[in-house]
C-alpha positions in Angstrom: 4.1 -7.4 -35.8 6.5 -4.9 -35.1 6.3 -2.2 -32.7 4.7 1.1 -34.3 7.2 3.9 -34.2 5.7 7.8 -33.7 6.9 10.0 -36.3 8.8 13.2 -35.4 10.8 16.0 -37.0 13.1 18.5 -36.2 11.3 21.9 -37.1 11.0 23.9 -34.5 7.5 25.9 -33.8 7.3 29.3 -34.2 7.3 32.3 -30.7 5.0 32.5 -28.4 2.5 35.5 -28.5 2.4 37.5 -25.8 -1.1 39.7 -25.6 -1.0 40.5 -21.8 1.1 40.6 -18.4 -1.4 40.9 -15.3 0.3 41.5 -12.5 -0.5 39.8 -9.0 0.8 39.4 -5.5 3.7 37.3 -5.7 2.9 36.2 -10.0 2.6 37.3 -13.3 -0.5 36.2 -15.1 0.8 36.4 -18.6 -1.9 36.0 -21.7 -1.2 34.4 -25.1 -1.8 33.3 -28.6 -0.3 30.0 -30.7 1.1 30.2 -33.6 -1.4 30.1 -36.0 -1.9 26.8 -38.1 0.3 24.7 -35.7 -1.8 21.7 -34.8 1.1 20.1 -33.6 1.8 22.3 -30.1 2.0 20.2 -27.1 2.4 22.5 -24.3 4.0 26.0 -23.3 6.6 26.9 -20.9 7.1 29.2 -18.3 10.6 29.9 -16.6 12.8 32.1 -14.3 15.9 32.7 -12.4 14.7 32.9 -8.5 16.9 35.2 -6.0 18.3 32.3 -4.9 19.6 30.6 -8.3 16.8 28.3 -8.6 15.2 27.5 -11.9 12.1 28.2 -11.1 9.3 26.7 -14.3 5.7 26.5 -15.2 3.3 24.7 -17.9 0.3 24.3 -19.2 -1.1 22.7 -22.2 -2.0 24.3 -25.5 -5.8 24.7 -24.6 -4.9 27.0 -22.0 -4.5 31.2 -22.9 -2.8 32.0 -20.1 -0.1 31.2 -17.7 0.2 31.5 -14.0 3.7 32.1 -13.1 4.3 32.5 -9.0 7.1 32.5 -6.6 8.2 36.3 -7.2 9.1 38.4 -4.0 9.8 42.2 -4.1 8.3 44.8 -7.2 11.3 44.5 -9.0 11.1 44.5 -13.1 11.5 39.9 -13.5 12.0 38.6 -17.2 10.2 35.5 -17.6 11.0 33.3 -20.5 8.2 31.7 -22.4 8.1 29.0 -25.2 6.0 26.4 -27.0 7.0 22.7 -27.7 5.7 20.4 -30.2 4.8 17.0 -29.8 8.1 15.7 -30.7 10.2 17.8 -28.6 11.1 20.6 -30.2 11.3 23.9 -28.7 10.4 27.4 -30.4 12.9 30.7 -29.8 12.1 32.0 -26.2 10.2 34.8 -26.3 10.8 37.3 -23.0 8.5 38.7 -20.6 9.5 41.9 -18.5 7.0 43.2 -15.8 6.8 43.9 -12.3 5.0 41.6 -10.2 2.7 42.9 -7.4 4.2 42.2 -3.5 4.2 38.6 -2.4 1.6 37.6 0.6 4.5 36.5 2.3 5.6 40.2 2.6 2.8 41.9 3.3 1.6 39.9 5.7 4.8 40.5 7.8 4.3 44.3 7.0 1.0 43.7 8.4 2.1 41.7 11.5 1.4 42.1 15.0 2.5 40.5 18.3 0.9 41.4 21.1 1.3 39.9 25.1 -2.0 37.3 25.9 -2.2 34.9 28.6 0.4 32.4 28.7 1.9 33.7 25.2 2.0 36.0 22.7 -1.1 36.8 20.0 -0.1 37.2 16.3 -2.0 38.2 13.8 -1.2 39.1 10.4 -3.1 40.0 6.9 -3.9 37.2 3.8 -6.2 38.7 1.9 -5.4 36.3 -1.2 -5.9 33.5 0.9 -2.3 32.2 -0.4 -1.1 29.5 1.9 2.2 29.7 3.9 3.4 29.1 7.1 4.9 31.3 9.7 8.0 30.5 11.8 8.2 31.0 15.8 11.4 31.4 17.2 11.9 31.6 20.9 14.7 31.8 23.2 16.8 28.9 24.1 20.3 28.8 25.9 22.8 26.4 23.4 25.6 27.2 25.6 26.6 28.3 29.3 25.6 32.0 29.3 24.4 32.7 25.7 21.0 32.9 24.9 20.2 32.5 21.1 16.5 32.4 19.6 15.7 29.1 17.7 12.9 27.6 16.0 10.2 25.7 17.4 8.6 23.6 14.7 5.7 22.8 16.8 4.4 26.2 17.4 4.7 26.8 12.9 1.0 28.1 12.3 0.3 27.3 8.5 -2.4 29.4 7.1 -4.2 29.8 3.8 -6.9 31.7 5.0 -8.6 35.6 4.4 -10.2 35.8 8.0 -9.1 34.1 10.5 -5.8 35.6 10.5 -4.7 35.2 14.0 -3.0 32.5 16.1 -2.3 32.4 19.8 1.7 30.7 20.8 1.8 29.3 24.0 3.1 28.0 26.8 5.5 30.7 28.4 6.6 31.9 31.6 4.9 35.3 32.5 8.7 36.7 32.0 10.2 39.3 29.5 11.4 37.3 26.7 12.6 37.8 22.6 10.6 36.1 20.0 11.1 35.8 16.4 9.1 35.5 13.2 9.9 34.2 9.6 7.4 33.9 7.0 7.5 31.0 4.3 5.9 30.2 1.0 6.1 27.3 -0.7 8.4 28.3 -3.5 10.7 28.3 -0.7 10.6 32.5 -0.2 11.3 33.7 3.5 11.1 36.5 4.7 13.5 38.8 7.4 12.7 38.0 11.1 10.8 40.1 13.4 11.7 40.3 16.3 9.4 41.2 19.5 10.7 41.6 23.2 7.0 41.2 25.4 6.2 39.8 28.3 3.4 37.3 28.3 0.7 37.9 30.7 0.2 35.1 34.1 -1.3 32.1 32.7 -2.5 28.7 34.7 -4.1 25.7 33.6 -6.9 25.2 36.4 -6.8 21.7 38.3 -9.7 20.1 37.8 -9.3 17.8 40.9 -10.0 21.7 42.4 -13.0 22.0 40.8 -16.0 20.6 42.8 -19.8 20.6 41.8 -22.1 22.2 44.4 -25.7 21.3 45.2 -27.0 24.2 46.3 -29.2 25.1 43.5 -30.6 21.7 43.6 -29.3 19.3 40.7 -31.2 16.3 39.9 -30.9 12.8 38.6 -33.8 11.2 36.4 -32.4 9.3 33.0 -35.5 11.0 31.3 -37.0 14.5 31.0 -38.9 16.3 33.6 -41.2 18.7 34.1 -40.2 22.5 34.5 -43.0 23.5 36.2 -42.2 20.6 38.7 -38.3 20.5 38.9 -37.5 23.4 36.9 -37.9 26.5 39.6 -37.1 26.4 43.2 -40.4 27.3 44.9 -38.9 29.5 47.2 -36.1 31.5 45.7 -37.5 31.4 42.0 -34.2 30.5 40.8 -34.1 28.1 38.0 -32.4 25.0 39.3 -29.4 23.4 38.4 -30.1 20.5 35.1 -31.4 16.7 35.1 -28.4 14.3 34.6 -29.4 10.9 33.5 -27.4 9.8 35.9 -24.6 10.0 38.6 -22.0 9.1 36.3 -23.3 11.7 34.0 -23.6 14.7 36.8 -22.2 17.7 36.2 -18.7 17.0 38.2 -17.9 14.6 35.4 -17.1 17.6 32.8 -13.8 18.5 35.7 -12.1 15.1 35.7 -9.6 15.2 32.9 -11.3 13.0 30.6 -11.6 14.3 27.1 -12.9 11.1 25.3 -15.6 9.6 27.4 -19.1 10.1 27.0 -20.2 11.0 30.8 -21.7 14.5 31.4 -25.2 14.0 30.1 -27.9 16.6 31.7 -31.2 17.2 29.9 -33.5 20.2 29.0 -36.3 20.7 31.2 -39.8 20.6 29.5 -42.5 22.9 30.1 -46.3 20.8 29.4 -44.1 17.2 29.8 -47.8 16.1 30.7 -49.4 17.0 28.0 -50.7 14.6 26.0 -49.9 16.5 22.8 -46.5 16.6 22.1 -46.7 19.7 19.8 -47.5 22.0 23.3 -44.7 20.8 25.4 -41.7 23.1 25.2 -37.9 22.5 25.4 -36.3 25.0 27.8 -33.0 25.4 26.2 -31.2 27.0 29.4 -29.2 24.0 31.3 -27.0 24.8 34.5 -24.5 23.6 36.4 -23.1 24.9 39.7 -19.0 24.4 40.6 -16.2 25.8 43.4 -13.0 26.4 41.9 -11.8 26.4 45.4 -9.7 29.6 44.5 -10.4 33.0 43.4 -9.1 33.4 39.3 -9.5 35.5 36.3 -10.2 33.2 33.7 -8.6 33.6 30.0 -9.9 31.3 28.0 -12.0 27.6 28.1 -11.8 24.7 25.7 -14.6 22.3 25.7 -14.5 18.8 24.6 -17.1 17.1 23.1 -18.2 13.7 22.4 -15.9 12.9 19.6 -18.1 10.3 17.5 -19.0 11.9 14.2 -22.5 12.3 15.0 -22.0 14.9 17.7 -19.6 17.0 15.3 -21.0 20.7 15.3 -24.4 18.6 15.7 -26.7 16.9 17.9 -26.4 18.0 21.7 -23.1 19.3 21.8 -23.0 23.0 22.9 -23.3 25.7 20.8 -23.7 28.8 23.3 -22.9 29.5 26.5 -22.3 31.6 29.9 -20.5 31.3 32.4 -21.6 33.5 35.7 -19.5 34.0 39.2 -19.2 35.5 42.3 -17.2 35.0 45.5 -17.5 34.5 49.2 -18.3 38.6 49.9 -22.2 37.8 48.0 -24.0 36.0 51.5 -27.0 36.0 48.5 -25.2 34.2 45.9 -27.3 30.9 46.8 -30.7 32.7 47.0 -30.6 35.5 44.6 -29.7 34.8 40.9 -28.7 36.5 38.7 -28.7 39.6 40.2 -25.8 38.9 42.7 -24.0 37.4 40.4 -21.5 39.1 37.5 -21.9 37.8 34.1 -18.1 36.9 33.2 -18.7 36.1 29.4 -21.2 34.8 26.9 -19.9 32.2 23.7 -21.2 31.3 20.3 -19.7 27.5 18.8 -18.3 28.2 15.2 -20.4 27.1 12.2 -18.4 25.0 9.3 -19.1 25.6 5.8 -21.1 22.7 5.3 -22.4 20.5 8.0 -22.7 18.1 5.7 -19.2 17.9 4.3 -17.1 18.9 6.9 -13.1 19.0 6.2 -10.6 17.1 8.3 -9.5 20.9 10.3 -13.3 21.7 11.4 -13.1 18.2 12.8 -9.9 18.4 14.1 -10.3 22.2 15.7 -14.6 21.2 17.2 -13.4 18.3 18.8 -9.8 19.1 20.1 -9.1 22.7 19.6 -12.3 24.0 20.5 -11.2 27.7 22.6 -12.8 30.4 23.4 -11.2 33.5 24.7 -12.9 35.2 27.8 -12.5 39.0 26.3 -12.0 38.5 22.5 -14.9 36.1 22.2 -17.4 37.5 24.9 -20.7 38.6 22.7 -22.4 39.9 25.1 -21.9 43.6 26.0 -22.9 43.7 29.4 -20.4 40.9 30.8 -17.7 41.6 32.4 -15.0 39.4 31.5 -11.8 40.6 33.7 -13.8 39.5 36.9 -12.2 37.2 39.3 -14.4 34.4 41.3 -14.5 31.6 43.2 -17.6 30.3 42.0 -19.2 29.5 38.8 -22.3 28.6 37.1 -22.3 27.1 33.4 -25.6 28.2 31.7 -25.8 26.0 28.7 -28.0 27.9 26.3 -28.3 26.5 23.2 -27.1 22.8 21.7 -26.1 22.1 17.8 -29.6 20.6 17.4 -31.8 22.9 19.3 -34.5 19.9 19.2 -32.5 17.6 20.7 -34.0 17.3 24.5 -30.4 17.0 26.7 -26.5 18.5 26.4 -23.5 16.2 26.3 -20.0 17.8 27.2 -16.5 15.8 27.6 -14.2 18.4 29.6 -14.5 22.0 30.1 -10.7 23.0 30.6 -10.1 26.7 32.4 -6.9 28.7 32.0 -6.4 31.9 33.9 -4.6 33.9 36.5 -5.1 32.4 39.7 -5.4 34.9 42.6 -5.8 32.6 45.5 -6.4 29.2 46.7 -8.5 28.0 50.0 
């Protein structure tokens, strides 16, 4: 047998009908018809000259009645050239398209841009309403010879984006010292933008020693590798100050989230229970409040936390890793701070965990940001509108309020890393 041969011909389809031009941010969304009795149409193409020479061309098959075509910058009048080709090759006469594409996201979201001084950096933010990916460029200075300082790219700090709201990014680490930066935004078709340039000065920013950082006893932390009893444990008799949590254990106390450790599985403290006695489990109740009492051994105005969780799947935005939080201090000048609570103390700043779409299917950057990018600002993220979150302190007290699974009886936490100003040490 011989091999079958696919019969062609040479006659060319007829134009391309074009009913509609929509135009979009960055595209033309250009509607059309077949020629009519033509079986024998494969596909239909799409093509343009870019600003930059490039060839720029898009298909789609003869079931669709429209094509997408993208990569436009500016409101220029484009001409687009569309055809049709059969399944043996042959191409119909081009029929033109003229219209005026909308402004690319690329530009308006560097019309939209602003950079603003934050701690240790600068704060961008920007506008994507489309939700059009692309990535933006920092460039910083650097000194490339004796005496000349240029700005240059950093490709680590490049934030890529395709998303509506959040539309923000913080670039750090830099020296609290006036400084040039620079901007460039980039599609895929390979568009850029001009730079923007910003002169700012980034506001004081340390990253707290945790060998600082000790745990204090002095609202009465306990070690039990079970639940106790609130009405028991819970209250300090005396003072009627809720005490400090129930670790499982000394490895798990509370000094264990301060020791640089970001993927162990130590801090481990559990909810009281009010009833624990009770022979009917449905009347004993979980008290969701946990603390933990530290000295920062210096006097600071915090900017921002990350916590690390347990990173085993399990504990992802689930389970007993934290969802909300406080954090509470006061200095030396309060001679209540170990007897009166909270009323001597100043809340700094209350935090709510993110939720992901779908707990159940969670994409590879919720995972990535809940267990290593997990950062709360001290002002911007604050929910609660009586804290005060440009307080300094020396001293601090966690209140864990609230865990992924509010039924689950204890709170896990890798590392709870501090940034701030640091006023003073002792």
């Amino acid at each position: 047998m011989g091999i079958e041969q696919v019969k062609t011909d040479s006659t060319k389809p007829e134009k391309v009908i074009v009913n509609e031009v929509i135009s979009k941010s960055g595209a033309l969304e250009i509607h059309f018809s077949l020629p009519k009795g033509n079986a024998d149409i494969a596909e239909v193409v799409a093509s343009y000259i870019n600003k930059r020479g490039k060839k720029m061309e898009f298909t789609v098959s003869r079931y669709s009645s429209f094509i997408l075509v993208e990569g436009f910058t500016g409101t220029d009048e484009v001409t687009v050239e569309l055809r049709c080709i059969d399944n043996s090759g042959n191409e119909s006469d081009i029929t033109k398209v003229q219209a005026t594409p909308l402004k690319s996201s690329i530009e308006l979201a560097m019309e939209t841009m602003k950079v603003v001084p934050a701690f240790g950096g600068v704060k961008v933010e920007w506008q994507n309403l489309n939700a059009n990916p692309f990535a933006i460029h920092v460039l910083s200075e650097d000194t490339l010879q004796k005496g000349v300082v240029s700005l240059v790219e950093d490709p680590s700090k490049t934030i890529y984006t395709s998303d509506s709201l959040n539309t923000y990014a913080y670039i750090r680490q830099y020296p609290s010292t006036e400084q040039k930066f620079g901007f460039i935004i980039s599609d895929k078709w390979g568009n850029r933008t001009d730079t923007l340039i910003s002169v700012l000065t980034p506001y004081k920013e340390d990253r707290i020693d945790y060998n600082l950082v000790k745990a204090v006893t002095f609202f009465n932390p306990t070690f039990y590798g079970n639940s106790r009893d609130y009405a028991i444990y819970g209250v300090n008799p005396v003072t009627g100050i809720q005490n400090d949590g129930n670790c499982h254990g000394t490895g798990n106390a509370p000094q264990t989230i301060f020791n640089g450790i970001i993927g162990g599985t130590l801090f481990y403290c559990y909810k009281f229970v009010k009833n624990l006695s009770d022979p009917d489990p449905a009347n004993r109740i979980l008290v969701q409040d946990v603390y933990a009492t530290y000295d920062l051994n210096m006097s600071v105005r915090l900017s921002r936390v990350k916590i690390y969780p347990r990173p085993t799947s399990s504990y992802t935005y689930n389970r007993s890793s934290v969802k909300r939080f406080r954090i509470w201090g006061t200095n030396d000048a309060n001679n209540q701070r170990w007897s009166k609570f909270p009323e001597t103390w100043t809340l700094i700043g209350e935090y709510v965990g993110k939720e992901p779409a779908n707990r159940d299917n969670l994409t590879p950057e919720e995972i990535e940001y809940f267990n290593f990018n997990q950062e709360y600002s001290i002002s911007e993220d604050n929910v609660n509108p009586n804290a005060r979150t440009t307080e300094t302190f020396r001293y601090m007290r966690l209140q864990l309020m609230e865990t992924y699974n509010p039924t689950i009886p204890y709170y896990t936490i890798n590392e709870f890393e501090m940034y701030g100003d640091i006023q003073e040490y002792y």
